[in-house]
TINU-254041 format. One record per residue (C-alpha): residue number from 1; residue in three letters; z, x, y. Coordinates in steps of 0.2 Angstrom, whole numbers, padded with zeros to 4 digits. Each point is the difference from the previous one (the first is absolute). Layout:
N
REC   i  aa     z     x     y
REC NUM ala     Z     X     Y
...
***
This chain:
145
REC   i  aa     z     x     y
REC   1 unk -0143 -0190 -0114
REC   2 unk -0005  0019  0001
REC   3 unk -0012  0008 -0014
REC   4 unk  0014  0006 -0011
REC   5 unk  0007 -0017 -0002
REC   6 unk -0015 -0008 -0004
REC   7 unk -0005  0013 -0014
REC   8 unk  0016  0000 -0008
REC   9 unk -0001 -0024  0000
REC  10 unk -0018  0004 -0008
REC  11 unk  0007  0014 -0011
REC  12 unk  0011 -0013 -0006
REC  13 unk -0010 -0016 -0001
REC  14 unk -0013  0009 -0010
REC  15 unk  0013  0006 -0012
REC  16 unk  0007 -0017 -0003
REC  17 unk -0018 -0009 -0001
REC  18 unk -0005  0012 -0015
REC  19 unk  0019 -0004 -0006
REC  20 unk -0003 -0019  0001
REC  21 unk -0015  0003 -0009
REC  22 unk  0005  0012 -0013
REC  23 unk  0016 -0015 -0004
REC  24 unk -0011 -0014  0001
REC  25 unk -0015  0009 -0012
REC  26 unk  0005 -0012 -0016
REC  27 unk  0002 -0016  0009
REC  28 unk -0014  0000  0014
REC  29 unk -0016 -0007 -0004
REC  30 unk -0012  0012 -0001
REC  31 unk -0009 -0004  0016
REC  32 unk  0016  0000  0009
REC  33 unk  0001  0018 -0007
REC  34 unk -0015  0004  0003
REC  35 unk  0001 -0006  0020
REC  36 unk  0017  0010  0002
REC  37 unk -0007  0014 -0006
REC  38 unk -0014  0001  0010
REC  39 unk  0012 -0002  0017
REC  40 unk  0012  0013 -0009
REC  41 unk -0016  0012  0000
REC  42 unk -0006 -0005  0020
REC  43 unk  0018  0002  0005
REC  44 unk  0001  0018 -0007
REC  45 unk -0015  0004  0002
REC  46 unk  0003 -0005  0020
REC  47 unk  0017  0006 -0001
REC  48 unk -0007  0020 -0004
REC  49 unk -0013 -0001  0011
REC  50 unk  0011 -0005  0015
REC  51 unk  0012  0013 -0003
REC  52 unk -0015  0011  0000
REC  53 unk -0009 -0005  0015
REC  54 unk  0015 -0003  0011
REC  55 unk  0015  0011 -0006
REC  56 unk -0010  0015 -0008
REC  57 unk -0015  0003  0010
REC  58 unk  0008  0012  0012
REC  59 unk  0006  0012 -0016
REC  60 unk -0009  0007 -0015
REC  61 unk  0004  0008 -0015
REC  62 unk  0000  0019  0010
REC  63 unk  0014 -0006  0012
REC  64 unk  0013  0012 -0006
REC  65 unk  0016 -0014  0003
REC  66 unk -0012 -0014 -0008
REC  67 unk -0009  0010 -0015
REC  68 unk  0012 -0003 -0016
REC  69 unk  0003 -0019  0007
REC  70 unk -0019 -0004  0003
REC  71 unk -0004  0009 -0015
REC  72 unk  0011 -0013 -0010
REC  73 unk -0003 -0017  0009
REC  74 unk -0020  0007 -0004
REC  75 unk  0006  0004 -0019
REC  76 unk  0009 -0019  0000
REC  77 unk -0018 -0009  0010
REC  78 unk -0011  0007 -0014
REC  79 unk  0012 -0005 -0013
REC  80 unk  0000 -0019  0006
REC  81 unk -0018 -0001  0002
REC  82 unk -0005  0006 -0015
REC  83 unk  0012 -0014 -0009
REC  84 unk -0009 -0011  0012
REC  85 unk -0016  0007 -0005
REC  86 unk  0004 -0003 -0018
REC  87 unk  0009 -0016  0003
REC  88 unk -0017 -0010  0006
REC  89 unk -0009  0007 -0014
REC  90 unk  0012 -0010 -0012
REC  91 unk  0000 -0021 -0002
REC  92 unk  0015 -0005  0004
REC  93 unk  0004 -0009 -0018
REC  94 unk -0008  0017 -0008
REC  95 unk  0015  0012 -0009
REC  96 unk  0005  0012  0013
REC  97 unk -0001 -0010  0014
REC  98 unk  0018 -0003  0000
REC  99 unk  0005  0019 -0003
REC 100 unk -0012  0006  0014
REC 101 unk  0007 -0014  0013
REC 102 unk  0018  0009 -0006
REC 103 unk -0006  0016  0003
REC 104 unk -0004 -0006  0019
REC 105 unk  0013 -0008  0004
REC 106 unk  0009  0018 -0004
REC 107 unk -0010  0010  0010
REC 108 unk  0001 -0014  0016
REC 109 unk  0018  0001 -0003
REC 110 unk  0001  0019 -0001
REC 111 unk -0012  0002  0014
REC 112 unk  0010 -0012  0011
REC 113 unk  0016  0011 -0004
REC 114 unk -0009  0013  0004
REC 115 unk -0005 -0005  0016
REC 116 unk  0015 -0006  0008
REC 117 unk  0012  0017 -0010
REC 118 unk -0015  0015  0007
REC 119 unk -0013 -0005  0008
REC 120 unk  0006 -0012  0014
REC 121 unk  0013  0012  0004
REC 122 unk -0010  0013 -0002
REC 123 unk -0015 -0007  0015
REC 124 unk  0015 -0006  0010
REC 125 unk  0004  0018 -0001
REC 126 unk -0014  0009  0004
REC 127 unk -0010 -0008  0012
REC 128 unk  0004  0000  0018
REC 129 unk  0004 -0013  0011
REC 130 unk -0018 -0002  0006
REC 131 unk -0005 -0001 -0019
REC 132 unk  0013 -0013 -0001
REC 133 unk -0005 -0009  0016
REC 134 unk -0019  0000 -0006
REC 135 unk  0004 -0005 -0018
REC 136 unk  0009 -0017  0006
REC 137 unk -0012 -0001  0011
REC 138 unk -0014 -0001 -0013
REC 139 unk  0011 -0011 -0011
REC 140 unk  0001 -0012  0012
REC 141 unk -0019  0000  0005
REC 142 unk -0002 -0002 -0020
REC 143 unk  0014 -0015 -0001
REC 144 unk -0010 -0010  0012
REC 145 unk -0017  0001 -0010
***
């Protein structure tokens, strides 16, 4: 499995984790929830920081081919965790615990669209094929951890 494929499987088992949640809200006891969504949060919350460290380290928001596509997967990563931030802060029986998981789950779907329309593409564009070499590389120092 090269890095590309392995972003766009966690891409998508985030985005149906926080869908299985979001379904399931009513139903769930509310330790159940409470568990899911603290693994919906460690999984994105991994998720980002993996595509940082391993697809985005060699570029940066003054790349001229990578600018308006980091700019926005930065825009998206703020967006999510400052639901996130907001999320913990609220008991999961509270009112608005239920809106603000929704609202996650949108920007996790969203950001997974995003990632696998521009921003995969986009990498696999612009980086060379040493960038590509030592990206897979990394990733597959990082899967055996």
């Amino acid at each position: 499995m090269n890095i590309f494929e392995y972003f766009r499987d966690d891409d998508k088992r985030v985005k149906e984790l926080a869908a299985e949640i979001v379904e399931h809200y009513a139903d769930w006891p509310q330790d159940r929830v409470f568990e899911s969504v603290k693994r919906l949060i460690e999984a994105v919350q991994k998720h980002m920081t993996r595509v940082e460290t391993l697809l985005l380290t060699r570029f940066n928001e003054n790349d001229p081919e990578m600018e308006s596509v980091m700019a926005r997967w930065n825009t998206k990563k703020a967006e999510i965790k400052e639901i996130i931030d907001g999320l913990v802060m609220i008991h999961v029986d509270e009112p608005g615990f239920e809106d603000t998981l929704m609202r996650l789950s949108k920007l996790i779907d969203n950001l997974a669209r995003f990632d696998k329309e521009e921003l995969y593409p986009k990498v696999e564009e612009c980086a060379s094929e040493k960038d590509l070499s030592t990206m897979n590389k990394n990733f597959q120092t990082e899967m055996q951890r």
